[in-house]
C-alpha positions in Angstrom: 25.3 -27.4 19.7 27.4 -28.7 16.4 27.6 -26.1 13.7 25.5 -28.5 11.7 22.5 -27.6 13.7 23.8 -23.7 14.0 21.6 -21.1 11.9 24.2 -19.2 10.2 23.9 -15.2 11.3 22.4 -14.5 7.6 19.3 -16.8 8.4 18.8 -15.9 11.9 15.5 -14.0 11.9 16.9 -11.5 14.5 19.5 -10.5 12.4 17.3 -10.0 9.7 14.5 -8.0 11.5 17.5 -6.0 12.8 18.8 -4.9 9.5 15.7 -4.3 7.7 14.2 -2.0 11.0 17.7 -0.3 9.8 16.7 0.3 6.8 13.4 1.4 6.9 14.8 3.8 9.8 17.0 5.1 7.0 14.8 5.3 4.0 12.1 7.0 6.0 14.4 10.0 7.5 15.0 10.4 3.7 11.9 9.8 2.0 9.8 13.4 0.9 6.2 13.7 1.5 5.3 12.2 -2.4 6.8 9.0 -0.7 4.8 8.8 2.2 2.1 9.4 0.8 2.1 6.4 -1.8 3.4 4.4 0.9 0.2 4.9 3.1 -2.2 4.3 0.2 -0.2 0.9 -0.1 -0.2 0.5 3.5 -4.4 1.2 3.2 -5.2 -1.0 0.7 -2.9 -4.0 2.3 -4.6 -3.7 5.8 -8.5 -3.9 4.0 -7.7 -6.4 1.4 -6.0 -8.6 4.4 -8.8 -8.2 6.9 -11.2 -9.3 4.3 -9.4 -12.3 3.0 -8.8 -13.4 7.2 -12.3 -12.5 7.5 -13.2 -15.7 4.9 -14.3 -13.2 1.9 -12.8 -14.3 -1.8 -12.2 -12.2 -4.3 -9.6 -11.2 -6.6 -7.4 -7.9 -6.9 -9.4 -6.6 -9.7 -12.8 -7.3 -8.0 -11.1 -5.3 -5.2 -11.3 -2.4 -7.0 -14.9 -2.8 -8.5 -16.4 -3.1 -5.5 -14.2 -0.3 -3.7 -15.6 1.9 -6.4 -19.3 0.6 -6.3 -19.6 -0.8 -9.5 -20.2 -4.6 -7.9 -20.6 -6.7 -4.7 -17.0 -8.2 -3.3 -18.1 -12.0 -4.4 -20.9 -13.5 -6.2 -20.6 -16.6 -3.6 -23.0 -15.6 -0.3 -21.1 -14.7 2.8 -24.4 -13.8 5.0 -22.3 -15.8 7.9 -19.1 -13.7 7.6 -18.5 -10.2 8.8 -19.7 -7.3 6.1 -17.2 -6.4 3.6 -18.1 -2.5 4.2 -18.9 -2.1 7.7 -15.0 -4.1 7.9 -13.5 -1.7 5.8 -15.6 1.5 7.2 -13.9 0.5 10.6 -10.5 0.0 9.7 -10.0 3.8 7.7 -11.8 5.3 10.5 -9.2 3.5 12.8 -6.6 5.1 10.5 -7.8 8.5 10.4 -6.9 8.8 13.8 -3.4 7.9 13.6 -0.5 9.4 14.8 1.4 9.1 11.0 0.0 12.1 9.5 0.2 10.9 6.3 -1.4 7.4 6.7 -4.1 9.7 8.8 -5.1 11.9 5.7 -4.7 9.0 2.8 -7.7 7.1 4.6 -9.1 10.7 5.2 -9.5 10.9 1.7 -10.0 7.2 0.8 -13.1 7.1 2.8 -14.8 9.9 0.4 -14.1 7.5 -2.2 -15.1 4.8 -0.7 -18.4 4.3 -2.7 -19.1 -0.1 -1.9 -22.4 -1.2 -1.7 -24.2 -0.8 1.7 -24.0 -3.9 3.3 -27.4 -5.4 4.3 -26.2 -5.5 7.9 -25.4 -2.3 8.2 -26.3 -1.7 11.9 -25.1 -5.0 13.3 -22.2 -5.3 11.1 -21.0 -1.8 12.4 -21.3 -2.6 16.3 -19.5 -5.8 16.1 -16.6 -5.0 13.9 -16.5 -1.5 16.2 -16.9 -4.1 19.4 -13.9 -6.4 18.0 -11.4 -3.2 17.2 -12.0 -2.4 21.2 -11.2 -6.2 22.1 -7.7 -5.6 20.0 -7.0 -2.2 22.0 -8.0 -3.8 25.3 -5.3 -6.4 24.0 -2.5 -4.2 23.5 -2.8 -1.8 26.5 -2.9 -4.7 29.0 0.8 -5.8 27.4 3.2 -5.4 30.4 5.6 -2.1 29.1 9.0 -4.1 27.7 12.0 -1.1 28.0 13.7 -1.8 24.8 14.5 0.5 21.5 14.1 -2.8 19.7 10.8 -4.9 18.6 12.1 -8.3 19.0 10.6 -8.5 23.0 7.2 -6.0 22.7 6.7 -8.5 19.4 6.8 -11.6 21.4 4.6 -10.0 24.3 2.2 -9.2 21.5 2.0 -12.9 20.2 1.7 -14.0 23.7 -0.9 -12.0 24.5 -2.8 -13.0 21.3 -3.0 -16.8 22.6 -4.1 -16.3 25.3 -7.2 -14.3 23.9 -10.0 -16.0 23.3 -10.8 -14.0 20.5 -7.4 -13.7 18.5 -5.9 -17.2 19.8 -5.5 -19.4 17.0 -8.6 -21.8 16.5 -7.4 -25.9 16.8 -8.8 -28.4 14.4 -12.6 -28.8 15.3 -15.6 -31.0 14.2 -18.2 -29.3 11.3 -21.2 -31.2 11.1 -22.5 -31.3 7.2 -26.3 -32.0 7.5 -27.6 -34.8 4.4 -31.1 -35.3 3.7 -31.3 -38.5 6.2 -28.1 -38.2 8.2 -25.2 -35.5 9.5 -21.6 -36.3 8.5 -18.9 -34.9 10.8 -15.9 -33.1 9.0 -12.4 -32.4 10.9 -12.0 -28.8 9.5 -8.8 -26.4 10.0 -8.9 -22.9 11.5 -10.5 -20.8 8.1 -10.6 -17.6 9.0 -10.0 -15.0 11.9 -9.4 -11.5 13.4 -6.1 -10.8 14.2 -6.3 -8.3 11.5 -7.3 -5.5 14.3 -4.2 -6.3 16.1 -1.9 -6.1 12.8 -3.2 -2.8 12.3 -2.9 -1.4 15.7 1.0 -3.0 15.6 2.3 0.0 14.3 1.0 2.2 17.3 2.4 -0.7 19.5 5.9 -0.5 18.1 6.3 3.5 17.5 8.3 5.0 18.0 9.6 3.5 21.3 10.3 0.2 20.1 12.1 1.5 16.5 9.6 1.5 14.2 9.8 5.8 12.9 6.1 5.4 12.0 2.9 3.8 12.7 2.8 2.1 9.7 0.4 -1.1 10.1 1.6 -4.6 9.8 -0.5 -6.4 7.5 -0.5 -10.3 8.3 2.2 -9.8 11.3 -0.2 -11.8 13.7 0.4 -15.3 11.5 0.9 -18.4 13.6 1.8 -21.7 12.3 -0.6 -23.7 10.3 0.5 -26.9 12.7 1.8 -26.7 16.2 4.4 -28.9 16.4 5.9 -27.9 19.7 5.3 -30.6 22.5 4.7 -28.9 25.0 1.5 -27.2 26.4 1.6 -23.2 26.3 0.3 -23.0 29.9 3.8 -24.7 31.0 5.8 -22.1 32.1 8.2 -20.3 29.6 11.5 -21.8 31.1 10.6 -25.0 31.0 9.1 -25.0 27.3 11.4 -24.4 23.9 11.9 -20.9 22.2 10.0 -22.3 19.2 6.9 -19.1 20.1 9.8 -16.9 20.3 11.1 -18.0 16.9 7.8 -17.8 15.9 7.4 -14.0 16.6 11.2 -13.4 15.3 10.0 -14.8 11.9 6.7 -12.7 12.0 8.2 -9.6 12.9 10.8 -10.7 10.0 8.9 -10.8 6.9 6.1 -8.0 8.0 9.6 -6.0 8.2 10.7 -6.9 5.0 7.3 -6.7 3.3 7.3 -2.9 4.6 10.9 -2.3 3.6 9.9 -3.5 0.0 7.0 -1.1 -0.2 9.2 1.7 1.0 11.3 1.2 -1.4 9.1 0.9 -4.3 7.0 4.3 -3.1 10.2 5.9 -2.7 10.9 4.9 -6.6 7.6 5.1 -7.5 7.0 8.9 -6.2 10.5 9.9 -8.2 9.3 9.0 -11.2 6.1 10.8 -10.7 8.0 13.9 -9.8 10.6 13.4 -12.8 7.8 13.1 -15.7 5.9 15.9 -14.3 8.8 18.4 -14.2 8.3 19.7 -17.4 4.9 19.9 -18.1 2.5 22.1 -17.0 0.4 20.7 -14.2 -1.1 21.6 -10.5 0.2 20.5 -7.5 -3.4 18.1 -7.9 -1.6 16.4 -10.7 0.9 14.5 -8.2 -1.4 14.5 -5.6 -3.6 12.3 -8.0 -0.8 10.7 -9.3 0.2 9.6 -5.2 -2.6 8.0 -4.9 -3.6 5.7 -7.7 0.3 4.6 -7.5 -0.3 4.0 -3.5 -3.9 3.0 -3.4 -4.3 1.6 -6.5 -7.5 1.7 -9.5 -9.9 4.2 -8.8 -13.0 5.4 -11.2 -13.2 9.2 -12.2 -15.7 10.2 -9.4 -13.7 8.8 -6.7 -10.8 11.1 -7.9 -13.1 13.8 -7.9 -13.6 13.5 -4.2 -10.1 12.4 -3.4 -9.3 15.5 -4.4 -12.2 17.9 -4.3 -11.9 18.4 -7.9 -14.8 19.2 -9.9 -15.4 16.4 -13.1 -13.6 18.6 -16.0 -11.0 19.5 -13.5 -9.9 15.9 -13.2 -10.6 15.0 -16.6 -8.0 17.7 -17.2 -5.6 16.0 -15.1 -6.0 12.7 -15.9 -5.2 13.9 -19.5 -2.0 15.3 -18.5 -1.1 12.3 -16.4 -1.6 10.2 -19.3 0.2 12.3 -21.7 2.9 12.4 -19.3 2.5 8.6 -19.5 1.9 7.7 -15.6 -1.7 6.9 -15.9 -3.4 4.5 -18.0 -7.6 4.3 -18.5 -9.3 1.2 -19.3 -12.9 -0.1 -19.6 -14.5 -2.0 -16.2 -16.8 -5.2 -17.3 -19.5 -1.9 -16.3 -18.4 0.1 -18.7 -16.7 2.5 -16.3 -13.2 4.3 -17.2 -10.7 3.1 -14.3 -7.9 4.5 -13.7 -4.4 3.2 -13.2 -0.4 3.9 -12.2 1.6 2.4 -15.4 4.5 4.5 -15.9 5.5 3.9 -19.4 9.2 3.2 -19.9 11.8 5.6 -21.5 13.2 4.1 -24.3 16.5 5.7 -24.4 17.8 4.7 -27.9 14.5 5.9 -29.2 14.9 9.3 -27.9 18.5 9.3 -29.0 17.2 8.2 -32.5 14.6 11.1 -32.8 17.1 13.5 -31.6 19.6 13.0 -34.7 16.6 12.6 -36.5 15.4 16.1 -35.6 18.8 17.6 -35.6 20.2 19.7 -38.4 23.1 18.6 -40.6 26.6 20.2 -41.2 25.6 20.9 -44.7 22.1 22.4 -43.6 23.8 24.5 -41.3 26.2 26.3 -43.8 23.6 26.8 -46.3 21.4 28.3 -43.3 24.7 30.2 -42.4 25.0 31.3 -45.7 21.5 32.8 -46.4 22.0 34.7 -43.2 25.3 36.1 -44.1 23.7 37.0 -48.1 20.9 38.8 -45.7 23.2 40.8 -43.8 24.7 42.0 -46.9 21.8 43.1 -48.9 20.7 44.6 -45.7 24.0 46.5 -45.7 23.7 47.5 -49.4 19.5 48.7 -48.5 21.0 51.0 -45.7 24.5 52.3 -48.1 21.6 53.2 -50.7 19.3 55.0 -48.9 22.4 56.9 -47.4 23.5 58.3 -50.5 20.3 59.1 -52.0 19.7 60.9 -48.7 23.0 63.0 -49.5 
C-alpha cells in the first residue's frame, strides 16, 4: 500500500482504543471511592438520557432533570407510539442494580428512590416490553462464541456482528412511510429514526469485564453506533474473507470513542471528587455532605426531596447540608419554571489573588505590632511593680 493511503499509528483506531483501555486501567486502580461514585452517577444518567433519545423521545438536558424529579412530562410533543419514558428508565437502574461494579450497583440503588417521573399511561405494557427487549440483548450477548483475548478489539467486533444479524438490534435500511392526505397517501423514503441497541450498550460493560480489559462494568453509552450510510459493496452474508475490514474498522472506531468518552469522564470525576474533598476539609460537615455532594456532581440536578431519599435524610437534615455545601461553594440552588429549588454541582473558583489580597489586608503591620509589643511589655511592668508593692506592704 503507498504511505499516502497508510493511517499513520496516531490515527489508527486500535492504537487509540489501546491507549485509552491503558488509561482508564490506570486511573481506575488509583481512583478513591468519591471517584467512583460520581463516575457511576455520570455513567447513570448517560445510559437513560441515551436510551431515550435512541428510543425517538426529544427533550433537552434541563427537561431531563424536571421530569426525573416529577415536576413535568419528558416532551410536550405526543410520543403514544414510542416506548414509555419511565417504564425505559425503571428497566435500565434495575438492570444496574444488579451489577457486578458495586458502585454503579448502589448509585442506581439510590437513584431509583429518587426517581419521582410521572407514571407513564402504559404502565403494564410498557414494563413487559422494555423487560422483554433487555432479555433479547442478554440472549444476544451469551450466544457470542467466547474470544480468548485480554483485549476488546475481537469480543467488540463479535458484538457488532452479532447485532446485525439480530433482527431486533440490526440497523434498519431506508424504508417507505406512507403520509395519509385527505384524498390520497404520499409515500416518503425515510432513514432509520430510532432504535434499541441501548440494551446492548449497557450490558457492554459486563461483556468486556474484566476478561477482555475493561477493570469495571462501566456501560458504554452509544457504543452500538453503525454508519448512517453503508458504503461497503459487498453483502454481509458473503463470507468475512472475501469482504473488506470496513465492519471491523467500524467496531475499532466504536470501541474508540466509547473508550475515550469514558476516559474523559474518569477523569473529570476523579477531578471533580478532589475538589469536593478539598473544600470540605475544613468545615464541619458529615460524611452525608460528600455523599450529597457525589451525587449531584455524578448524576446531575436533583430537587430537595429527591436528596432526602438519596440519602435517607430527613428535610432539615438536608437543608442543613445543602447550606454547608453552598457555603462551602460546591452547590448552587436555583428556581425550576415550577417554582421548585434545584440543586446543582458548580464549584465556585478560588481566586487566588483575592485571597492573597485579604490576607495582607487582614494582616497586622510592623508598626501595629511594636505598639502591641509595647503595651504588653508596659503590662508586664506595672504587673511587676503590683506584685513588688504588695510584697513590701506585706513585710
Amino acid at each position: 500500500m503507498p504511505d499516502s493511503e497508510a493511517c499513520p499509528p496516531e490515527q489508527d483506531p486500535a492504537v487509540l482504543s489501546a491507549l485509552y483501555l491503558g488509561r482508564i486501567q490506570a486511573a481506575v486502580s488509583q481512583a478513591n471511592d468519591g471517584a467512583m461514585c460520581v463516575l457511576a452517577g455520570r455513567l447513570i444518567r448517560e445510559s437513560l438520557v441515551t436510551a431515550l433519545r435512541q428510543e425517538g423521545h426529544s427533550f433537552t438536558d434541563e427537561r431531563f432533570f424536571d421530569w426525573f424529579a416529577g415536576l413535568s412530562t419528558l416532551s410536550d410533543v405526543s410520543a403514544h407510539k414510542l416506548r414509555p419514558p419511565r417504564a425505559l428508565c425503571q428497566a435500565i437502574l434495575t438492570e444496574f442494580r444488579h451489577n457486578p461494579w458495586s458502585h454503579l450497583a448502589e448509585a442506581s440503588e439510590r437513584m431509583a428512590r429518587a426517581f419521582l417521573a410521572p407514571v407513564d399511561l402504559e404502565r403494564n405494557e410498557g414494563h413487559e416490553d422494555t423487560n422483554a427487549l433487555l432479555a433479547e440483548a442478554r440472549l444476544v450477548v451469551d450466544a457470542i462464541e467466547p474470544c480468548d483475548t485480554d483485549l476488546p478489539f475481537a469480543p467488540v467486533s463479535a458484538l457488532f456482528s452479532a447485532a446485525r444479524k439480530s433482527l431486533r438490534f440490526a440497523r434498519q435500511e431506508r424504508g417507505i412511510e406512507l403520509i395519509k392526505g385527505p384524498r390520497s397517501a404520499v409515500a416518503v423514503e425515510v432513514n432509520e429514526q430510532t432504535h434499541s441497541r441501548w440494551a446492548l450498550d449497557i450490558l457492554s460493560g459486563n461483556y468486556l469485564a474484566p476478561k477482555h480489559g475493561l477493570p469495571i462494568s462501566a456501560p458504554l453509552p452509544g457504543l452500538l453506533t453503525f454508519a448512517t450510510e453503508h458504503n461497503d459493496p459487498f453483502d454481509d452474508d458473503m463470507p468475512s474473507i472475501a469482504r473488506p475490514s470496513g465492519s471491523n474498522r467500524e467496531s475499532l472506531i466504536a470501541l474508540r470513542d466509547a473508550l475515550w468518552s469514558l476516559d474523559r469522564r474518569l477523569l473529570d470525576a476523579i477531578r471533580d471528587a478532589r475538589c469536593i474533598a478539598d473544600k470540605l476539609q475544613n468545615r464541619r460537615s458529615n460524611g452525608r455532605a460528600g455523599d450529597v455532594a457525589f451525587y449531584l456532581a455524578g448524576f446531575g440536578i436533583l430537587r430537595g426531596v429527591q436528596i432526602e431519599r438519596v440519602i435517607g435524610a430527613s428535610r432539615l437534615g438536608v437543608r442543613t447540608i445543602m447550606s454547608t455545601l453552598v457555603q462551602a461553594g460546591l452547590v448552587e440552588g436555583e428556581t425550576s419554571r415550577n417554582a421548585a429549588t434545584m440543586f446543582r454541582f458548580a464549584p465556585q473558583e478560588v481566586n487566588h489573588a483575592q485571597a492573597a489580597q485579604d490576607a495582607e489586608d487582614f494582616a497586622f503591620s510592623s508598626q501595629a505590632i511594636d505598639e502591641f509589643q509595647s503595651s504588653m511589655d508596659a503590662i508586664d511592668e506595672l504587673l511587676r511593680r503590683t506584685s513588688r508593692s504588695q510584697s513590701e506592704d506585706g513585710c
